[in-house]
C-alpha positions in Angstrom: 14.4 -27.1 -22.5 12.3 -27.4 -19.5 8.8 -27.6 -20.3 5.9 -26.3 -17.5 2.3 -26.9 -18.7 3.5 -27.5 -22.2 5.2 -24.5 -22.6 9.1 -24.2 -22.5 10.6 -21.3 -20.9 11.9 -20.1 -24.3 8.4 -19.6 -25.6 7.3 -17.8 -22.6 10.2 -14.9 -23.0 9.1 -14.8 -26.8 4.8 -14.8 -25.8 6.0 -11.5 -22.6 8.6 -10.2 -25.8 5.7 -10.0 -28.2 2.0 -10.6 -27.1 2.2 -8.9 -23.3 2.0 -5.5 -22.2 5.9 -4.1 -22.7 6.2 -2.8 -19.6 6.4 -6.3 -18.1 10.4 -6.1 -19.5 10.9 -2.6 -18.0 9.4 -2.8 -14.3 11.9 -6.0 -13.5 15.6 -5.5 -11.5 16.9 -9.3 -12.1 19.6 -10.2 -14.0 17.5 -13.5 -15.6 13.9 -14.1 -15.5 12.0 -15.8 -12.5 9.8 -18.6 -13.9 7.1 -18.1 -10.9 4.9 -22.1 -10.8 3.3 -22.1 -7.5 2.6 -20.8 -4.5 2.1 -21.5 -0.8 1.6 -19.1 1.9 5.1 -17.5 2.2 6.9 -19.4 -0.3 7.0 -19.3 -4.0 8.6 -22.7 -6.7 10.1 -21.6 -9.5 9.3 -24.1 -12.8 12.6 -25.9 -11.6 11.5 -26.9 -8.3 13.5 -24.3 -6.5 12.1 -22.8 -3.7 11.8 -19.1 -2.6 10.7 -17.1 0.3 8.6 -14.6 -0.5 9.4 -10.7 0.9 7.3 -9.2 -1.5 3.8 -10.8 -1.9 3.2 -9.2 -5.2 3.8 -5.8 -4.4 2.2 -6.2 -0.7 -1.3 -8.3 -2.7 -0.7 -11.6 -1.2 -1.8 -10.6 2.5 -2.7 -13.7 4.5 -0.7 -16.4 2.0 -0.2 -17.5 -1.2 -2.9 -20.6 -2.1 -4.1 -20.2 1.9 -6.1 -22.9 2.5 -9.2 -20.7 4.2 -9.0 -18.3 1.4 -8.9 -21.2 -1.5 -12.0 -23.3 0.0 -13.9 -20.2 0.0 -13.3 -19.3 -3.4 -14.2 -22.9 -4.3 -17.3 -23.2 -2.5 -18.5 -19.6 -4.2 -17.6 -20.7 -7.7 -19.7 -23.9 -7.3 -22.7 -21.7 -6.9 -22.3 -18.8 -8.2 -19.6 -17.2 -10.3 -20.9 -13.8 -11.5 -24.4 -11.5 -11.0 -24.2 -7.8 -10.6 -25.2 -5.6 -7.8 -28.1 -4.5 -9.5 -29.0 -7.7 -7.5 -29.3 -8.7 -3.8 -27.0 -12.2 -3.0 -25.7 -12.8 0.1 -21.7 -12.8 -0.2 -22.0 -9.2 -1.2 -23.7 -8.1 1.9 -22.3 -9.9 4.0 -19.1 -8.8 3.0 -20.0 -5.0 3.4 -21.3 -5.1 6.7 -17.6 -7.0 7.6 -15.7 -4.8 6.2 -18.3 -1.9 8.0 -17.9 -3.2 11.1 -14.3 -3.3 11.2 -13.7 0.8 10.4 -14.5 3.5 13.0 -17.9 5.3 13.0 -18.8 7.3 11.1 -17.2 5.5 7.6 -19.9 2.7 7.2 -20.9 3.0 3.4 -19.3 0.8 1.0 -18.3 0.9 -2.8 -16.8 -2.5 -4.1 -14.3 -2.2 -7.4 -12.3 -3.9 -9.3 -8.3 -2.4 -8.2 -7.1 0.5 -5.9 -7.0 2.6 -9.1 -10.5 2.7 -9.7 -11.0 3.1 -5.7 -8.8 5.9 -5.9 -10.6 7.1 -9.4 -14.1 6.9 -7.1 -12.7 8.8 -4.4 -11.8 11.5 -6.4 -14.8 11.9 -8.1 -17.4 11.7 -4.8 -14.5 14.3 -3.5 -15.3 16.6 -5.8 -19.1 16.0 -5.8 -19.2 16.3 -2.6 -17.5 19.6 -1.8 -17.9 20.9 -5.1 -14.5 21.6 -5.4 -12.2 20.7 -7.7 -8.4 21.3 -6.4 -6.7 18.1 -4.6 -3.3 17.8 -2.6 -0.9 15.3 -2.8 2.4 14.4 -1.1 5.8 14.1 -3.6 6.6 10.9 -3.7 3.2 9.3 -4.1 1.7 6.5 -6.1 -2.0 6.1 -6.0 -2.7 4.3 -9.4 -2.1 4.1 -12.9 -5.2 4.6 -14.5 -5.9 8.1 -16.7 -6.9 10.0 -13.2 -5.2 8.0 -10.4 -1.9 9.1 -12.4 -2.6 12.4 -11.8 -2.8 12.2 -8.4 0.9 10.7 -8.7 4.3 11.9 -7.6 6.7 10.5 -8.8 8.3 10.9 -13.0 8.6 7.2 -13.3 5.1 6.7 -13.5 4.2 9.8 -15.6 3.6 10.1 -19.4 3.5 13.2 -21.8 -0.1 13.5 -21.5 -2.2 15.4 -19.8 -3.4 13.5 -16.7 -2.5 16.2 -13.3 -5.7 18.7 -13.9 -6.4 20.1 -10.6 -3.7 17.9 -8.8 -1.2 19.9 -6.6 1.9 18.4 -4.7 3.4 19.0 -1.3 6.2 18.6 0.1 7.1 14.9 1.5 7.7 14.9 5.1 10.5 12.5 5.1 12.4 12.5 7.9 15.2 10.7 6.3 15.4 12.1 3.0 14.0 15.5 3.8 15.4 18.8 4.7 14.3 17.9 9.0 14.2 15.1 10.5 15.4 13.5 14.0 16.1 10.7 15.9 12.3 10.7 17.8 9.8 11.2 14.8 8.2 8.2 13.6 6.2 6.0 15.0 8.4 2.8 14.4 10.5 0.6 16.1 13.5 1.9 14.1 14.3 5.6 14.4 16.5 7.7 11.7 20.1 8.2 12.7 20.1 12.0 12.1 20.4 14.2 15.3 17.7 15.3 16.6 17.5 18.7 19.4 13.6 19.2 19.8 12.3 19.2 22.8 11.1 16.0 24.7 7.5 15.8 23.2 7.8 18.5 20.3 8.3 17.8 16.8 10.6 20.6 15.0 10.7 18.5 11.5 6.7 18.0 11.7 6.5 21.7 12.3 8.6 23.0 9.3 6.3 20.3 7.0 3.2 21.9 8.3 4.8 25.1 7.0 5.3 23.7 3.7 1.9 22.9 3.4 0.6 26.1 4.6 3.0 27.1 2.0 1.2 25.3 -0.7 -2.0 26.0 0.4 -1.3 29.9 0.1 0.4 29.6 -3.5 -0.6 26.9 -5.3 -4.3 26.3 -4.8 -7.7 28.1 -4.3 -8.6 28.5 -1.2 -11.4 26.3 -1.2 -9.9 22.5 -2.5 -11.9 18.8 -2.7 -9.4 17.0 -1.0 -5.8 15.7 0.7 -4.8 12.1 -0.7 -2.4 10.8 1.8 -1.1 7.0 2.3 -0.4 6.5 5.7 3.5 5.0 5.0 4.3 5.5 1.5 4.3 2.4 -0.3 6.0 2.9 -3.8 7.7 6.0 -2.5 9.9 3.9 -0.6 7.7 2.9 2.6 8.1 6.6 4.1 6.8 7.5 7.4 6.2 10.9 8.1 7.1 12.5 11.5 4.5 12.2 14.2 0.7 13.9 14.8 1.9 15.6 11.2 -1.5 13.6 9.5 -3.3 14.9 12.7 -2.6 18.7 11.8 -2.5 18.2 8.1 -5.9 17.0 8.1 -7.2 20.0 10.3 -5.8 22.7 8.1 -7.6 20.4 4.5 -10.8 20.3 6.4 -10.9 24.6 7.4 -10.6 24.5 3.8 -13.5 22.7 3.1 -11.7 19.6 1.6 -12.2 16.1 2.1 -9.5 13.8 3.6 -8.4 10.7 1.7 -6.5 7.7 3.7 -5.2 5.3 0.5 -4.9 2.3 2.3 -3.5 -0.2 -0.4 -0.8 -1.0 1.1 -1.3 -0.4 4.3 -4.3 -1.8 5.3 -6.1 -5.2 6.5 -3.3 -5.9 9.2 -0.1 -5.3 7.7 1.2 -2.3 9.7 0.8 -4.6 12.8 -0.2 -2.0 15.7 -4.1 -1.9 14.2 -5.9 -3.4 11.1 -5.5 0.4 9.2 -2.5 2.9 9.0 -4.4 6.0 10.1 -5.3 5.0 13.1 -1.6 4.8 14.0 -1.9 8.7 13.5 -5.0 9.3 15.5 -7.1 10.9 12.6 -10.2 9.2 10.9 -10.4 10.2 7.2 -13.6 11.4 5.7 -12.9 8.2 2.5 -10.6 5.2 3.0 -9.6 3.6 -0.7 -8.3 -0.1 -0.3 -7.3 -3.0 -2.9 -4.4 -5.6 -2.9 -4.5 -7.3 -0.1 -8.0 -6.8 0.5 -8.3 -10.1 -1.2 -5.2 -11.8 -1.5 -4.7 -11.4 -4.8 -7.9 -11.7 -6.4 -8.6 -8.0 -7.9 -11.2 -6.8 -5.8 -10.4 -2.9 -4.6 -13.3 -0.1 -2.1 -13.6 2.6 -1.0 -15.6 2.9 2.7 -17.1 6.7 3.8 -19.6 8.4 5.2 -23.3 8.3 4.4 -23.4 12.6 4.1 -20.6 12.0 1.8 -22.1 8.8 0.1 -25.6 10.7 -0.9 -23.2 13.0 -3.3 -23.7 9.9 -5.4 -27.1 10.1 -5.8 -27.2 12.9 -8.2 -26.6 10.9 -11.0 -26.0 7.0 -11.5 -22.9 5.2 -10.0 -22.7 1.6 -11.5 -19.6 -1.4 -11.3 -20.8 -4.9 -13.4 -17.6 -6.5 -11.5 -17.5 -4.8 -8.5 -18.0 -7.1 -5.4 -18.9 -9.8 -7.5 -19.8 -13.5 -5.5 -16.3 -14.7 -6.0 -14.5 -11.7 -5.1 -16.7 -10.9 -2.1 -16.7 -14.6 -1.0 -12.8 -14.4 -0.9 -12.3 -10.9 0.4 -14.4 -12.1 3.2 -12.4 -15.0 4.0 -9.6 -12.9 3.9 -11.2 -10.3 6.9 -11.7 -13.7 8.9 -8.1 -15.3 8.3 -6.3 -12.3 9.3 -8.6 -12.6 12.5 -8.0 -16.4 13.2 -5.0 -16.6 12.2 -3.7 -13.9 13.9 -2.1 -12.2 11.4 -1.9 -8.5 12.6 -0.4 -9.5 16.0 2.0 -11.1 13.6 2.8 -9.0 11.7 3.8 -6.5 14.7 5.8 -9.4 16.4 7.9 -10.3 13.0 7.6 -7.0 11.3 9.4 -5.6 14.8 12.0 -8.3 15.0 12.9 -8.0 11.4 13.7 -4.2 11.4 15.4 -4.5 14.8 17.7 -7.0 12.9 18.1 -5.2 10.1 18.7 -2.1 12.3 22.1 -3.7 13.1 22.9 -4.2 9.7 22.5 -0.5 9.0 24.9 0.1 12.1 27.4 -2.6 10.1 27.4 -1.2 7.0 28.1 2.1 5.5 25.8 0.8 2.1 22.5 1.4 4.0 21.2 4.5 5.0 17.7 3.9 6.5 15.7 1.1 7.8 12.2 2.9 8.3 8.6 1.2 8.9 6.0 -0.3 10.9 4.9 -4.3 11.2 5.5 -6.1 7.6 5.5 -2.7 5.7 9.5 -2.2 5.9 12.0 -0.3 4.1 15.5 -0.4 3.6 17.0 2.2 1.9 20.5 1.8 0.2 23.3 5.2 0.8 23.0 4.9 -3.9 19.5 6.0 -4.0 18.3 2.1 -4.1 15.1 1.3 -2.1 14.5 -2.3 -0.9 11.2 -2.8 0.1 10.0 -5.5 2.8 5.9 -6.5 2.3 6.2 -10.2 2.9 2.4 -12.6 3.4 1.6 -11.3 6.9 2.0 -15.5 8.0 5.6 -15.1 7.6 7.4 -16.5 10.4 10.4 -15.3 12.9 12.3 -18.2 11.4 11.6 -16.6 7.4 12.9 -13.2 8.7 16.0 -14.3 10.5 16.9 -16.4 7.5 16.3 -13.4 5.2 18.5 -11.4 7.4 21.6 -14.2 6.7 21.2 -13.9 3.4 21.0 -10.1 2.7 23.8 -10.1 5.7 25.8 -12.1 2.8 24.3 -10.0 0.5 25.6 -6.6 1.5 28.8 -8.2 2.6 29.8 -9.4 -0.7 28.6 -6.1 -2.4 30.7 -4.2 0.2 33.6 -6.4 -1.0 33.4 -5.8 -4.5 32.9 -2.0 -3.9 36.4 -2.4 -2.1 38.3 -4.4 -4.7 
């Protein structure tokens, strides 16, 4: 039996069979179990010294590298002098770190709440939504995935993620515009490198798929709500929903009909965020709208769980009617890291990167979809990719953002192989 840290892989599988969380068996697709033993930048060892590159960075977490040198001195120097005081208490790294983070949104979202995980970002958002407008009703697209705590889950979309419990009070969902997937779509709607192969007959600079989704959520707006809601919760790509992009200047007029109804609009940008879309450092300025509340988490720190929400100071003061308190929230490590993060992705130029390789790999991938008749889509922007299989399967793409041209072209060979051999089978 091979041993790792005095522990044989045998009584790891019996420890996750019978002491960890059970979903842990149900959320995994491979055939054996990956012994994960360290980490470095884009690569991952396995307890058997076999190496693997990394396309998924722990569900899109990992942003600037696993271990990254920058990130890890940071985190050492902070625990050397300070693990843990609350914000009930001024210490540098925390405001520091808020007036980075500030300074790299658009005026006017400038106030900053620090958690603990996109969930309770998303929880916080929701509330201040509703204290603010004093509304309660708030719109989501199908296909979402904003959390899984108690109230992030009802702001969720999709039946995998739902339980027979009351969780959706006051939660209403549109319809998705996928342009793929979706009743319209064309060949000119998304903003990406990689168009759908559906016809498309609109007009040069006129969207007839982003017009009939408007409709829909005029539709919804006139059935399904009041006509007075707190807020529109959308993720610039979808993540979990299978990295979909939504036809162009829809967020623009989506968020114009929310706010004539006197709701607030919500950009989750857990995924998105810090970089990874490539074009800027947050997915909705790709669509030209600034959001009233931007939630964030994963890769905000690389891994370390650290989540925030950034708004406005008129919407901020809705907090001060009663008391809003985190004992983790920003803490010195996490802020220490997070901040490190916000200045690798600068040095390191990690957005540019991610444009440069997240174009190159979908372009590449592209031509594997024109190959072979097993996948239907290849849909994204920068390293937040999606490859969707013709058999309902999704493969998603959210690699460390220091991946390299060299990582995606040898990814490419193998699933090249990949679908090849699956094609073969399917044949035989």
């Amino acid at each position: 039996a091979v041993v790792v840290q005095g522990m044989s892989k045998e009584r790891m599988l019996e420890i996750r069979q019978q002491n960890c969380f059970p979903m842990t068996m149900k959320v995994t697709f491979y055939k054996k179990p990956v012994f994960i033993h360290q980490g470095h930048m884009q690569w991952l060892w396995d307890v058997d010294g076999k190496r693997y590159l990394d396309l998924f960075a722990g569900v899109a977490t990992v942003s600037v590298g696993h271990s990254h040198p920058k990130v890890t001195a940071a985190a050492e120097r902070q625990l050397k002098r300070l693990w843990h005081t609350t914000n009930i208490y001024v210490y540098p790294t925390l405001h520091e770190y808020c007036e980075k983070l500030a300074s790299n949104l658009p005026e006017p979202l400038k106030v900053v709440y620090l958690t603990n995980s996109g969930s309770e970002a998303n929880d916080l958002a929701v509330m201040l939504a509703r204290l603010h407008t004093g509304n309660f009703d708030i719109i989501t697209f199908r296909g979402s995935y904003h959390g899984g705590s108690p109230q992030s889950t009802g702001l969720v979309s999709n039946h995998s993620y739902k339980y027979p419990v009351a969780s959706s009070l006051g939660c209403t969902n549109t319809m998705c515009p996928d342009v793929f997937r979706g009743i319209w779509g064309g060949s000119h709607c998304r903003d990406s490198p990689v168009q759908t192969i559906r016809e498309c007959s609109c007009a040069q600079g006129h969207c007839m798929a982003k017009d009939q989704y408007i409709s829909q959520l005029r539709e919804t707006f006139a059935t399904s709500v009041p006509s007075r809601i707190a807020a529109f919760f959308g993720e610039p790509i979808q993540g979990v929903g299978g990295a979909v992009q939504y036809p162009k200047n829809y967020l623009k007029e989506a968020f114009e009909l929310v706010r004539e109804r006197g709701g607030l609009c919500i950009a989750d940008e857990v995924q998105t965020g810090f970089g990874r879309t490539g074009s800027h450092m947050w997915g909705f300025q790709s669509h030209g709208v600034i959001p009233d509340i931007v939630t964030m988490a994963k890769g905000i720190a690389n891994g370390f769980p650290m989540g925030a929400i950034v708004t406005t100071p008129e919407i901020a003061a809705s907090f001060n009617k009663a008391v809003h308190f985190n004992t983790f929230g920003g803490n010195p490590v996490a802020s220490a890291i997070a901040s490190s993060v916000l200045d690798t992705v600068k040095e390191d130029g990690l957005q540019k990167n991610s444009l440069d390789v997240g174009t190159h790999l979908m372009t590449e991938l592209a031509k594997l979809r024109d190959k072979y008749e097993i996948i239907g889509d290849v849909r994204g922007k920068g390293l937040m990719i999606g490859v969707e299989m013709v058999k309902d399967k999704t493969f998603r793409i959210k690699p460390p953002m220091c991946v390299t041209m060299d990582d995606a072209d040898f990814f490419v060979a193998v699933f090249n192989k990949a679908v090849h051999n699956c094609m073969e089978r399917r044949v035989r």
